[in-house]
N, C-alpha and C positions, 0 to 999 in steps of 0.2 A: 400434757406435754408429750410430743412426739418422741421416741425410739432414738432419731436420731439429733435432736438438740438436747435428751440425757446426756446420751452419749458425750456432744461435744461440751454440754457445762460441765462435766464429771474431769474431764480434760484439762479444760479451763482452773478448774478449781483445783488441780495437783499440780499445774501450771504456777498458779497463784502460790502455791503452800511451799512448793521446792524452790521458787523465785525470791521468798520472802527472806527465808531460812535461815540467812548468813545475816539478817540486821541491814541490808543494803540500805544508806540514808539519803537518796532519791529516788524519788516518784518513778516508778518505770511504766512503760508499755507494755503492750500484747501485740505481737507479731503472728501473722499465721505464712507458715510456706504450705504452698502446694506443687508437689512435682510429677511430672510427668515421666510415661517410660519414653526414653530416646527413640528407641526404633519405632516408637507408632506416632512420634510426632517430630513430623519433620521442621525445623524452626528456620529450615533456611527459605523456605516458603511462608510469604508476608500474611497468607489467609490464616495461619497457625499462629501466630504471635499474637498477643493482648499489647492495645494498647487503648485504654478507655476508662472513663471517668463510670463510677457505682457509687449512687448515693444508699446509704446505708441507715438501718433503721435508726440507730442510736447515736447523737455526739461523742465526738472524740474529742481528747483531751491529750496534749494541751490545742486549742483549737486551731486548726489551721491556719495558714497565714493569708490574707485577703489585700491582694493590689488593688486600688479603682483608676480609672484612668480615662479623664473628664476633666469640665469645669463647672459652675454653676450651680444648679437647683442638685444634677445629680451628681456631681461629689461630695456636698452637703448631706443629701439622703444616705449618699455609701458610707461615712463618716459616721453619721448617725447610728448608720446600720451594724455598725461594725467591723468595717477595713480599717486594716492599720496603715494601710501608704494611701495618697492620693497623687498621682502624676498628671499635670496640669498639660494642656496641648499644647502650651508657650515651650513645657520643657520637655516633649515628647523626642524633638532632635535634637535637643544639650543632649540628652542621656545617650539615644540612639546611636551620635557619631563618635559616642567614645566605646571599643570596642568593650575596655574591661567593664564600665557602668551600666552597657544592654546586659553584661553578662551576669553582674551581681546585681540586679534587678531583679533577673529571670531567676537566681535561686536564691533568691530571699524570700520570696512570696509561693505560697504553696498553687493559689489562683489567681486570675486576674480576669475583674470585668470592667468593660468598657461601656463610654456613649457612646451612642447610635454616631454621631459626627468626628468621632476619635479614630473611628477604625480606619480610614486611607492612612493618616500620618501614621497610625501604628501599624499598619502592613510593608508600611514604606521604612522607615525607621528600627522598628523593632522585632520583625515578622521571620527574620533566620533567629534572634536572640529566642523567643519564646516558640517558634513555632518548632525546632529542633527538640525542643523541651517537651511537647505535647503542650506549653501553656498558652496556646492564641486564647485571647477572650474573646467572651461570647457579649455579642453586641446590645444593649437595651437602651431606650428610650426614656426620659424622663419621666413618664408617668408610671413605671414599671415600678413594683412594690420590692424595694432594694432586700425589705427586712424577711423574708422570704425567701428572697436568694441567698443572700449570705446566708441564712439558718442553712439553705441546704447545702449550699458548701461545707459547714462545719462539717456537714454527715459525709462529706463526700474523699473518697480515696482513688488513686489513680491505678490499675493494676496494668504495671508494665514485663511484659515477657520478651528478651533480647533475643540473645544468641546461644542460650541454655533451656531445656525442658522446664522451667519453673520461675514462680513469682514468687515475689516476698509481699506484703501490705499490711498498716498498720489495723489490728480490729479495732484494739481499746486502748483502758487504761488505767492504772490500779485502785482509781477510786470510783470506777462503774462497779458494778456487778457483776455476779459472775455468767446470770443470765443473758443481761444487755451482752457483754463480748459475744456471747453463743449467738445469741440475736445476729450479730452483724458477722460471724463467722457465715451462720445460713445464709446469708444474703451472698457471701463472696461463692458459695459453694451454687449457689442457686444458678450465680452466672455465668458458672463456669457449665453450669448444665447444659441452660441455655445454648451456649455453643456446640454442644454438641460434644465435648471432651470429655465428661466422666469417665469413660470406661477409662480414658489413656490414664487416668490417676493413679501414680504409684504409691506416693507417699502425702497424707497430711499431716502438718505439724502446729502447733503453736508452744509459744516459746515467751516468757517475760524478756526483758532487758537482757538483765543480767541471772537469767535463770536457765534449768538444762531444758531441753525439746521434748517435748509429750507427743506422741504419735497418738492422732487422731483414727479411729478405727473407721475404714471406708464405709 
């Protein structure tokens, strides 16, 4: 085990033990913040800010929430697959012309995919409601192996950076591991590397629910 996923399950694990501590009698989460120093990242410049889907090593719990939005063979398959909604074409403009229903669509579901023959009506209809969101779906085909995409949505979190040096994002969740969270801690940290932002890191933290913040050692 690498030096620095010690580090971060040792984190995790006093995350865990100061989160529990009080008897809390729900299930809670593992959040991790990562922030940045102000002066070396400027956020009012769009090439600075996150905003992108990472699929992550390990499911999360409770499992994200899956729109499909189709008819036929593949809303059947999505069904199968695991979404919980299915928005038919018939009712793609009921939903769309009523402003509140594009809106509690859009944040009721964590993702949303679509048929290959869905996406006009959904660009047209519902395409400010989700695309505002970061949630336009991504387009498939009937033959496409739905069970494989939904699996990788469970793993999937969206890391969005506004108008302040830092994100927030779910890693886990109290009935993983403490390793699986580290797992998908490296994954967020990975991609932040990726970008080229490490050094701007001021602070990393993870934090249960209802528990106090563990500063992760850079």
């Amino acid at each position: 085990m690498s030096t620095k996923v010690d580090r971060i399950e040792a984190a995790v694990a006093e995350a865990r033990a100061k989160g529990t501590e009080r008897g809390i009698k729900f299930e809670q989460s593992f959040d991790l913040a990562v922030n940045f120093r102000k002066k070396e990242l400027d956020v009012s410049k769009p090439e600075n800010r996150f905003n992108q889907e990472l699929v992550l090593p390990n499911t999360l719990y409770p499992l994200p929430k899956i729109c499909a939005i189709g008819d036929g063979e593949f809303a059947e398959k999505a069904v199968a697959a695991g979404a919980e909604h299915v928005v038919s074409k018939d009712d793609i403009p009921k939903v769309g012309e009523e402003k509140k229903d594009r809106k509690n669509l859009a944040k009721s579901y964590d993702f949303f995919i679509a048929a290959v023959d869905a996406m006009p009506l959904i660009g047209r209809y519902l395409g400010q409601a989700l695309g505002s969101r970061g949630k336009m779906p991504r387009p498939f085909p009937p033959q496409a192996d739905l069970n494989a995409i939904v699996n990788q949505y469970h793993r999937t979190v969206r890391i969005r950076m506004r108008n302040t040096p830092t994100f927030h994002v779910k890693v886990g969740h109290e009935k993983m591991n403490d390793r699986e969270i580290a797992d998908n801690i490296v994954a967020v940290l990975n991609f932040v590397e990726s970008k080229g932002f490490t050094a701007r890191i001021s602070h990393i933290m993870v934090k249960m629910t209802m528990g106090p913040v563990i500063e992760i050692s850079a």
